[in-house]
C-alpha positions as CSV (number, residue, x, y, z in Angstrom):
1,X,0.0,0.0,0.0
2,X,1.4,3.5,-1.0
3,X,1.3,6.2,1.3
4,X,0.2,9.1,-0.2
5,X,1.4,12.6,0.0
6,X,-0.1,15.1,2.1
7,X,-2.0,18.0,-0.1
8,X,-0.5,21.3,1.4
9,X,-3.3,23.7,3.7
10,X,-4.3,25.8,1.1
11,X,-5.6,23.1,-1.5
12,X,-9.0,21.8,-0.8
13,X,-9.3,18.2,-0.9
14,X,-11.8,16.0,0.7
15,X,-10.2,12.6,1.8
16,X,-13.1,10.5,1.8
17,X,-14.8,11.3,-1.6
18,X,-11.1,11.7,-3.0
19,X,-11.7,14.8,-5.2
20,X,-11.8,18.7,-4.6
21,X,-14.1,20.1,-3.2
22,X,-13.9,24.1,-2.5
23,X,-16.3,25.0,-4.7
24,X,-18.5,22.9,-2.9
25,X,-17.9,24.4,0.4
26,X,-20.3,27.1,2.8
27,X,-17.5,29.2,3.2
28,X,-14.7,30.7,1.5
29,X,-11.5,28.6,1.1
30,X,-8.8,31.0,-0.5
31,X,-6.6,33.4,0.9
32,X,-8.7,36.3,-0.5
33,X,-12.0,34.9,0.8
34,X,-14.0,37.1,3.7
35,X,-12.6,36.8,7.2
36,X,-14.9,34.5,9.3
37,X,-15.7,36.6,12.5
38,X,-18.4,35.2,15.1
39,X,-21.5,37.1,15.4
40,X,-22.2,40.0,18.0
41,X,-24.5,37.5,20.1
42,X,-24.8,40.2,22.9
43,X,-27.8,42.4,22.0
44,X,-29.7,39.0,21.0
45,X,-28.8,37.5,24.4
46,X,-29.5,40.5,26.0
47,X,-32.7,41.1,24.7
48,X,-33.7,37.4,25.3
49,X,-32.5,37.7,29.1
50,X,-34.6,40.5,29.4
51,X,-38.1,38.8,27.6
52,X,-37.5,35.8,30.0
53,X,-37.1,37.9,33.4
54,X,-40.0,40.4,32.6
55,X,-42.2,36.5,31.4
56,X,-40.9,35.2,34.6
57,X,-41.3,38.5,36.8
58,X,-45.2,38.4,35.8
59,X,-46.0,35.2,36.5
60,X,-44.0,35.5,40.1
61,X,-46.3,38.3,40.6
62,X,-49.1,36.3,39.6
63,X,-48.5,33.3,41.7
64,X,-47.6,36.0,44.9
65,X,-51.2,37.0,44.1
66,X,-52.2,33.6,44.4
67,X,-50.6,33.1,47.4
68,X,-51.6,36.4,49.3
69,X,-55.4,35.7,48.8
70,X,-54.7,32.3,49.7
71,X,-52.9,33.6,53.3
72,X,-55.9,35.8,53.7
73,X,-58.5,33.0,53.5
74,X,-56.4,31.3,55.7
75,X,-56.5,34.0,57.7
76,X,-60.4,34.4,57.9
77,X,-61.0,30.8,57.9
78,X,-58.7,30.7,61.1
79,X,-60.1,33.7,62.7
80,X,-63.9,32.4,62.7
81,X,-63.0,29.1,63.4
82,X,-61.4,30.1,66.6
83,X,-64.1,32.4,67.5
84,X,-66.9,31.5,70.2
85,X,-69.9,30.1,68.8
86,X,-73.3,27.6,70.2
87,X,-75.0,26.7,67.0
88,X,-74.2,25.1,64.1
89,X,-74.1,27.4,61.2
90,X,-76.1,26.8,57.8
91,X,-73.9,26.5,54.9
92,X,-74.7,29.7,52.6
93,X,-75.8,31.8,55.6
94,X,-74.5,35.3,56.3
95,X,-72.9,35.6,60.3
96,X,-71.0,38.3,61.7
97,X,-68.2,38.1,63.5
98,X,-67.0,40.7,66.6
99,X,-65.1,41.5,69.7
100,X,-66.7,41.5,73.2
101,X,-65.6,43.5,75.9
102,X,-62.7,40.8,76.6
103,X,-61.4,41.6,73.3
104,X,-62.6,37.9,72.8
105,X,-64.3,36.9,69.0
106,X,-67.5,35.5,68.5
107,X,-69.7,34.5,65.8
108,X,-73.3,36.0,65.4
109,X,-76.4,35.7,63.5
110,X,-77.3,39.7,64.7
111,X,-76.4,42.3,61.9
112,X,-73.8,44.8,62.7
113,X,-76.7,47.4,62.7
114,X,-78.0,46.4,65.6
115,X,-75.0,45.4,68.1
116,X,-73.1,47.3,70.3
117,X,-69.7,44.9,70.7
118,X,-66.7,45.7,67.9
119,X,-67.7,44.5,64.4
120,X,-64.9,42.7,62.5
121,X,-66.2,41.2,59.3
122,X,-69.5,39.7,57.9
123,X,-68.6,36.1,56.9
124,X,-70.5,33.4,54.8
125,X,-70.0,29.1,55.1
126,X,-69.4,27.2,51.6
127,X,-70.4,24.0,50.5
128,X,-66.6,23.5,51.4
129,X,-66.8,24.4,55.0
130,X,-64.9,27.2,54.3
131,X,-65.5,31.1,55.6
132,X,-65.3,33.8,52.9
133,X,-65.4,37.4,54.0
134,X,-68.9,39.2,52.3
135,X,-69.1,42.9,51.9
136,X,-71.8,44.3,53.7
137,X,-74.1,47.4,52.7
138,X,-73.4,49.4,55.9
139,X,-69.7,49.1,55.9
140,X,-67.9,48.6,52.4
141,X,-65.1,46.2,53.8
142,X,-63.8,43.7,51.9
């Protein structure tokens, strides 16, 4: 088997297919041909970093939301839960919940309207067993 010479750098010769080839290639092959220089990647990767942290920014926000009214619910359910109360209350039914004069919460069926003791919220029972606050006529709260 004959070794065959090495073809110098600047001629173009595919090994495999055993012919020339630079015609054939996606960039220039000659001493004159363009420089190659890599792309200014920067602005693009800037601008992407940016779309992704403002995409990702909104939907933190969104899931913060989520989690806030979440912590409030939590928040009410707890706070009529551990208030005083002798009945069993009626799934759907409006009942107000206040303060007595030992700063300690109860749960009533009377309207704020017509009690004297410290008024904290008008609440209604689910078909879940859970307390969402209701905004009532007399005192826009939410």
């Amino acid at each position: 088997m004959k070794k065959e010479a090495k073809k110098p750098d600047l001629v173009v010769f595919n090994e495999e297919e055993q012919k020339y080839d630079a015609a054939l290639k996606p960039y220039g092959t000659s001493a004159s041909s363009p420089v190659i220089q890599p792309l200014n990647t920067a602005s693009w990767k800037n601008d992407g970093i940016q779309r992704v942290n403002k995409q990702l920014k909104s939907k933190f926000d969104e899931v913060k939301a989520q989690y806030e009214e979440l912590m409030q619910k939590f928040q009410y359910n707890d706070l009529v839960y551990n208030a005083k109360f002798s009945f069993e209350p009626n799934i759907g039914e409006i009942y107000h919940l206040y303060n007595n004069k030992k700063q300690e919460s109860f749960l009533s069926i009377i309207a704020p309207e017509q009690c004297s003791f410290q008024y904290l919220g008008s609440f209604r029972l689910n078909s879940d067993k859970m307390w969402e606050k209701v905004v009532s006529e007399s005192n826009q709260e939410e």
